[in-house]
C-alpha positions in Angstrom: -4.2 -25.3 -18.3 -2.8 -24.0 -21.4 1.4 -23.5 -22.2 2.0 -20.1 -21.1 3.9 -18.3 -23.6 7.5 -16.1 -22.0 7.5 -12.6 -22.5 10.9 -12.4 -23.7 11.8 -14.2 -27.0 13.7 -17.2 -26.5 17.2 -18.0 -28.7 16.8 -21.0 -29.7 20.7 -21.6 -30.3 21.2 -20.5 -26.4 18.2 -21.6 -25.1 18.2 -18.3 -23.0 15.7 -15.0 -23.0 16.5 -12.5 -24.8 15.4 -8.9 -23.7 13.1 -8.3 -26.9 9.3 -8.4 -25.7 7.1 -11.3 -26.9 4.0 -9.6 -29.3 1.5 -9.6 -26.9 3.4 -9.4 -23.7 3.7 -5.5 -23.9 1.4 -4.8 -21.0 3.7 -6.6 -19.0 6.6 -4.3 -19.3 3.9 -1.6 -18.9 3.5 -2.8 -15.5 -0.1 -4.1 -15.9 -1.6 -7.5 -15.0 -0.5 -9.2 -11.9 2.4 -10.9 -11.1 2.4 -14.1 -8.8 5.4 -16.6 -8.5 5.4 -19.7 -10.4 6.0 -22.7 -8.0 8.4 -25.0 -8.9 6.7 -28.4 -8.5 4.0 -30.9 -10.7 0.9 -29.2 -11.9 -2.7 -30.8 -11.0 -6.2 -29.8 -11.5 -9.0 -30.2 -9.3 -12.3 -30.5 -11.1 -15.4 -31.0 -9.6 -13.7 -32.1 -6.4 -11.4 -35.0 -8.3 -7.5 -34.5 -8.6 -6.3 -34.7 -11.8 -2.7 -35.1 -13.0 -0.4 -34.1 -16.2 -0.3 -36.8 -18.6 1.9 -36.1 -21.9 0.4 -37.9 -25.1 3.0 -38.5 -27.1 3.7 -39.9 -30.6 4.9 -43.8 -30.6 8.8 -44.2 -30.5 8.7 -45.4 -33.8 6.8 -42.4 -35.3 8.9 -40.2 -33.1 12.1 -41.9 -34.8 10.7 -41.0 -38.6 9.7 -37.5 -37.3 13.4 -36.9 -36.5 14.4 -37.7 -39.8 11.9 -36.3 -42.0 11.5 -33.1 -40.3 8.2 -30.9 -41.0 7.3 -33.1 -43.4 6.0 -35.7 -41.7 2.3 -36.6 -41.6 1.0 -36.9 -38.3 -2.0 -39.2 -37.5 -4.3 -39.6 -35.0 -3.3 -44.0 -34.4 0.4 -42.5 -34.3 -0.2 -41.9 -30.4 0.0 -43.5 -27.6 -3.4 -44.6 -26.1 -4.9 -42.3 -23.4 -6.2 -43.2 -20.1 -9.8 -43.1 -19.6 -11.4 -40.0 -18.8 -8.6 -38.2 -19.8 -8.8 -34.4 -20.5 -7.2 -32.5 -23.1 -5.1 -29.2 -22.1 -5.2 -27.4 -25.5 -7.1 -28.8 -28.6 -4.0 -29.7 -30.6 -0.5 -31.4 -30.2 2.2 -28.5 -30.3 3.2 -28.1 -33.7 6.8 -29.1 -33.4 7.1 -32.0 -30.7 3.7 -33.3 -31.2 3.1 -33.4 -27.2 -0.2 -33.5 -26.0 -0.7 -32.4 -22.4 -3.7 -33.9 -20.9 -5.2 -34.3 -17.4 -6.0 -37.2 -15.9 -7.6 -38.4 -12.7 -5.4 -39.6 -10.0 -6.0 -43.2 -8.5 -5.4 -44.1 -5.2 -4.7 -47.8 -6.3 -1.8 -46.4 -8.2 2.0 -46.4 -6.3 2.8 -43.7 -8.9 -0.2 -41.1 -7.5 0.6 -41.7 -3.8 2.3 -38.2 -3.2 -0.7 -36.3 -5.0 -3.3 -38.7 -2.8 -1.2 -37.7 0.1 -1.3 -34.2 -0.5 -5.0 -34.0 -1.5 -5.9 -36.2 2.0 -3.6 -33.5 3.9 -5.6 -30.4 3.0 -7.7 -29.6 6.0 -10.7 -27.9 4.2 -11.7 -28.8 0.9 -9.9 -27.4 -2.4 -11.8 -25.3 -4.6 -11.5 -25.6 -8.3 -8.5 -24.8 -10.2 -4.8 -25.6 -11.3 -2.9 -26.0 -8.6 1.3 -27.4 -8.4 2.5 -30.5 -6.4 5.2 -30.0 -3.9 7.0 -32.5 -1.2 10.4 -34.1 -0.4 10.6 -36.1 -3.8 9.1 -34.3 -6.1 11.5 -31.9 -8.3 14.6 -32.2 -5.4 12.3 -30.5 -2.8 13.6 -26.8 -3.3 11.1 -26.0 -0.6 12.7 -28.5 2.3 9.2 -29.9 3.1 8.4 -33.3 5.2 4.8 -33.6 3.4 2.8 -33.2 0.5 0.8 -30.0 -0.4 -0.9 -28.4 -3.3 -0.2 -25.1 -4.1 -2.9 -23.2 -6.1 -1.5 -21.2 -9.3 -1.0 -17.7 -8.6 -1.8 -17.3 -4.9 1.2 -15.3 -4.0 1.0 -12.4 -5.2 4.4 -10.7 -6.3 5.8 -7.3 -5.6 7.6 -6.0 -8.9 8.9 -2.6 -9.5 10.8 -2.7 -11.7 9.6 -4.8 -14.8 11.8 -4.3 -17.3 14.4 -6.9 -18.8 16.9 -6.2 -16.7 14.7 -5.2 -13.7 13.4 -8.8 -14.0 16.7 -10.6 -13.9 17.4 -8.9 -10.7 14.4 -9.5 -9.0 14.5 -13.0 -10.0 18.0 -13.8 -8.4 16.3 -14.3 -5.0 13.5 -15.4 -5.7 12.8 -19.1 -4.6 10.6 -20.6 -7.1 10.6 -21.2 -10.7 9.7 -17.9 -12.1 6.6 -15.4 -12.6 3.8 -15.5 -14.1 1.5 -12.1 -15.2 -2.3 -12.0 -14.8 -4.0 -9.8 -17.5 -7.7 -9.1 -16.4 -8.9 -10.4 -19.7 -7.4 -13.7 -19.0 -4.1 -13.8 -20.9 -1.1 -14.7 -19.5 2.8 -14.8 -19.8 6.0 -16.3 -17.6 9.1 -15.3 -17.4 11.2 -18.6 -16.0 14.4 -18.1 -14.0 16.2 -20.8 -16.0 15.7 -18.6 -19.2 17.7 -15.7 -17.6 20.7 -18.7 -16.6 19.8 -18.2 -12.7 19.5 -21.5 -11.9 18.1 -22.6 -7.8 17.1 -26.1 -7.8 19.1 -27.9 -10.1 22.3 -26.5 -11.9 22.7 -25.8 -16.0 23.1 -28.8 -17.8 21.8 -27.6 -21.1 24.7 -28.1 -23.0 25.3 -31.5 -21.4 21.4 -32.4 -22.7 22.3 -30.4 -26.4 25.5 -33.2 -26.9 23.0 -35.8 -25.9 20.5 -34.9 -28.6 23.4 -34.8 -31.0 24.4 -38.2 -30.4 20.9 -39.9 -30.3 20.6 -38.0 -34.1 23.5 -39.2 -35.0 22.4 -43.1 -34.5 19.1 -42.3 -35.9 20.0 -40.6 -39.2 
């Protein structure tokens, strides 16, 4: 599953959408593609009947330490990871750019305390699950927004969204009710685009604490530099 990009432009001093359209994301305003709601929970594949689980490869602490100090100019190697599980699988080709994560799938085991909910939810289904992305959802995972008792999987984009008005501010008011994480628009040639309710500052499972997180960052610099 590759990062969805947001059809509005992000500020990156704010941290909230703007209402200037993402190049690319145009046919979204012009009320193509289809819109389905964006569950908020953990997101899983299932390939070739196995459940798989996000796992995000990241750079050692050490290297992460020198990246924060030396900025873009930082040579990244491959050893400068941290070791992947077996039979891993990769979610797009390359690290991201900026951060260096590495989102990768990787099979769930049963043996494991830390897959329980995801074996739960996979043993609950009643038929079996066809192939796909699908998102994690249960009374611990993400606060449980959706007051369940058990564990299901949701597949991605199976409720299909009714959106009239798709415009910046249409958006922003549709989303104020809307109890899940966001949208996310289906292009028939594949591509696709979210816009996430956190990025519009309407926040339904856990409050705002980006500035909170911001002063954080600016300490832990601090000590590193």
């Amino acid at each position: 599953m590759k990062k969805i990009k947001t059809v509005f432009k992000i500020d990156r001093e704010t941290g909230m959408a703007t209402s200037q359209v993402m190049p690319g994301a145009e046919w979204v305003i012009a009320g193509e593609g289809i819109p389905t709601l964006k569950v908020d929970g953990s997101a899983c594949l299932i390939k070739d009947g196995i459940l798989y689980k996000r796992f995000d490869r990241r750079l050692q602490s050490r290297y992460t330490k020198q990246l924060r100090i030396v900025g873009s100019s930082f040579e990244v190697t491959e050893e400068m990871f941290n070791i992947l599980p077996a039979n891993a699988i990769p979610c797009e080709k390359k690290p991201d750019p900026v951060t260096y994560h590495h989102p990768h799938w990787v099979p769930v085991d049963k043996n494991k305390p830390e897959d329980a909910f995801h074996i739960k939810a996979f043993e609950a289904a009643n038929e079996k699950l066809e192939d796909g992305t699908y998102e994690l959802i249960g009374p611990k995972i993400n606060n449980n927004p959706y007051e369940l008792t058990e564990y299901k999987l949701v597949k991605h984009g199976s409720e299909v969204l009714d959106i009239p008005d798709r415009s910046f501010e249409g958006l922003k008011a549709f989303m104020e009710n809307l109890k899940g994480e966001g949208v996310v628009f289906h292009h028939p040639n594949g591509e696709m685009f979210k816009v996430r309710k956190k990025d519009m500052k309407l926040f339904w499972n856990t409050e705002d604490t980006r500035d909170l997180r911001d002063e954080e960052k600016k300490k832990k610099f601090k000590k590193v530099a």
